[in-house]
Legacy VTK file of the C-alpha trace (Angstrom):
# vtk DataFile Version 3.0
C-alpha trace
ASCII
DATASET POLYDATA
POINTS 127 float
82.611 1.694 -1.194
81.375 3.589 1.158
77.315 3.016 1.019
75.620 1.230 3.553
72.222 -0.529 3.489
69.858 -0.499 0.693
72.286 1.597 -1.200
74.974 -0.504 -0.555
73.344 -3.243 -2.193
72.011 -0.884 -5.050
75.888 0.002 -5.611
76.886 -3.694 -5.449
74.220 -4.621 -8.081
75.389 -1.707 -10.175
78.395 -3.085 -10.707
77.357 -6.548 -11.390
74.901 -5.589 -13.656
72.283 -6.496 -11.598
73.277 -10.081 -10.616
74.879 -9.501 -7.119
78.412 -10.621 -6.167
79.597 -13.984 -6.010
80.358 -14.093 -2.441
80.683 -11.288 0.219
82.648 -11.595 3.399
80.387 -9.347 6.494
82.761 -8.435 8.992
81.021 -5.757 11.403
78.160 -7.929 12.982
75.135 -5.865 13.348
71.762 -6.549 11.655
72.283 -3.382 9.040
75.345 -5.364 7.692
74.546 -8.395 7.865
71.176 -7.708 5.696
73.347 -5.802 3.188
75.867 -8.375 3.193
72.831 -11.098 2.694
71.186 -8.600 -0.203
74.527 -8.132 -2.119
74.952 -11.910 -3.296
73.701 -13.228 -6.121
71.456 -16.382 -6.341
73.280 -19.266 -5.182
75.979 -17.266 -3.993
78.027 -16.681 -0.373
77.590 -14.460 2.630
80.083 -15.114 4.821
80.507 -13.646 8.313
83.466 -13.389 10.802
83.429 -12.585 14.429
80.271 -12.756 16.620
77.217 -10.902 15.275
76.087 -8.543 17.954
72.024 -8.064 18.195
71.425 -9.414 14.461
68.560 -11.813 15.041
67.722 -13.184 10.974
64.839 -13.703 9.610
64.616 -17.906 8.892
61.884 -16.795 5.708
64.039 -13.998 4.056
66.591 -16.198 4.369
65.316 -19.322 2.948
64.058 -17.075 -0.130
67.718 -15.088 -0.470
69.090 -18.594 -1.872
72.635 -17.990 -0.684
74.736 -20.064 1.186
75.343 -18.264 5.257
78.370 -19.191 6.305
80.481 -17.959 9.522
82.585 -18.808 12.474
85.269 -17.242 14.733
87.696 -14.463 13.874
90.878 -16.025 15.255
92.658 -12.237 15.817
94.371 -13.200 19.050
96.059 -16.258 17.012
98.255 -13.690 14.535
98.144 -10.150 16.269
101.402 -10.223 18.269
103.075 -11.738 15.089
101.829 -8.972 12.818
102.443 -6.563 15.434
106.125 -7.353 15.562
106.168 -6.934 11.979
104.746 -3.463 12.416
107.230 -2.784 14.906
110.031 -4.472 12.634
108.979 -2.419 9.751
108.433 -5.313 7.963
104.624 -4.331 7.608
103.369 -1.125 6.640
100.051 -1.115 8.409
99.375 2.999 6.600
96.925 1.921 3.544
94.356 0.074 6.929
95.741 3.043 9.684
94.745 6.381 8.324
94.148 7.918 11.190
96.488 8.265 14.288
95.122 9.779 17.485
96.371 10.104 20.985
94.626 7.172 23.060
92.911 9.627 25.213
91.098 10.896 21.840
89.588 6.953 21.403
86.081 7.847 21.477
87.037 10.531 18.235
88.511 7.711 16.481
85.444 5.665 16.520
83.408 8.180 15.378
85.515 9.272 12.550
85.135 4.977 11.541
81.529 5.262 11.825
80.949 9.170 9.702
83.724 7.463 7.240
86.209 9.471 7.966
88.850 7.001 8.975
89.072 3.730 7.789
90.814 2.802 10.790
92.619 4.723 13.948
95.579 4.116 15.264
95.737 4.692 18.806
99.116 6.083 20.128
100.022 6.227 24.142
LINES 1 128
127 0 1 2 3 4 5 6 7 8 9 10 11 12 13 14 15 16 17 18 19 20 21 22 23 24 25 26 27 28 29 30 31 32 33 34 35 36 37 38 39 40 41 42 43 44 45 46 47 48 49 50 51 52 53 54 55 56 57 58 59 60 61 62 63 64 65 66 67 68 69 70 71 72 73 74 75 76 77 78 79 80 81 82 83 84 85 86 87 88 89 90 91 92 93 94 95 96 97 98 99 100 101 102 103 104 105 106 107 108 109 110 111 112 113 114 115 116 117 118 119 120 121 122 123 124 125 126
């Protein structure tokens, strides 16, 4: 999917007929997606957030009347990336359907905007 915002949610309720998904799982952090995140589930449903939202300040009355269940905590990367890196390295783990994008690290600020115009879904930054 890639719609963001009210569309987002527009193509969400599309294909639930209108009800919203039973749970959605925001992992970018900013206002925009957590709103669209929030907006996506259906009544009684889950937002869920990883990581540490950065500048998204919530509205206690929108969500008291969403009637969804906000849950979140910590994105424990640092406890499982040098274990999935060695299975990169191995080739045990074929990291191409997340990587679709490899750049030369020097080209870093290209790979973040080719993530953020949709592009890329990810970059892989090589030496």
């Amino acid at each position: 999917m890639t719609e963001r915002g009210d569309e987002g949610v527009a193509h969400i309720k599309e294909l639930t007929k209108g009800i919203g998904a039973d749970s959605v799982l925001e992992c970018v952090g900013t206002l925009e997606s957590m709103m669209q995140a929030i907006s996506s589930v259906r009544k009684g449903g889950s937002a869920s957030y990883v990581g540490v939202p950065h500048g998204a300040e919530l509205d206690g009355e929108t969500l008291f009347f969403a009637h969804v269940h906000l849950h979140g905590g910590p994105a424990p990367v640092r406890r499982f990336l040098p274990e999935l890196i060695r299975r990169v390295w191995d080739g045990k783990i074929n990291p191409g359907k997340v990587f679709d994008l490899t750049l030369p690290l020097d080209q870093v600020a290209e790979g973040y905007r080719a993530m953020d115009e949709r592009r890329a879904i990810k970059a892989l930054l090589r030496p």
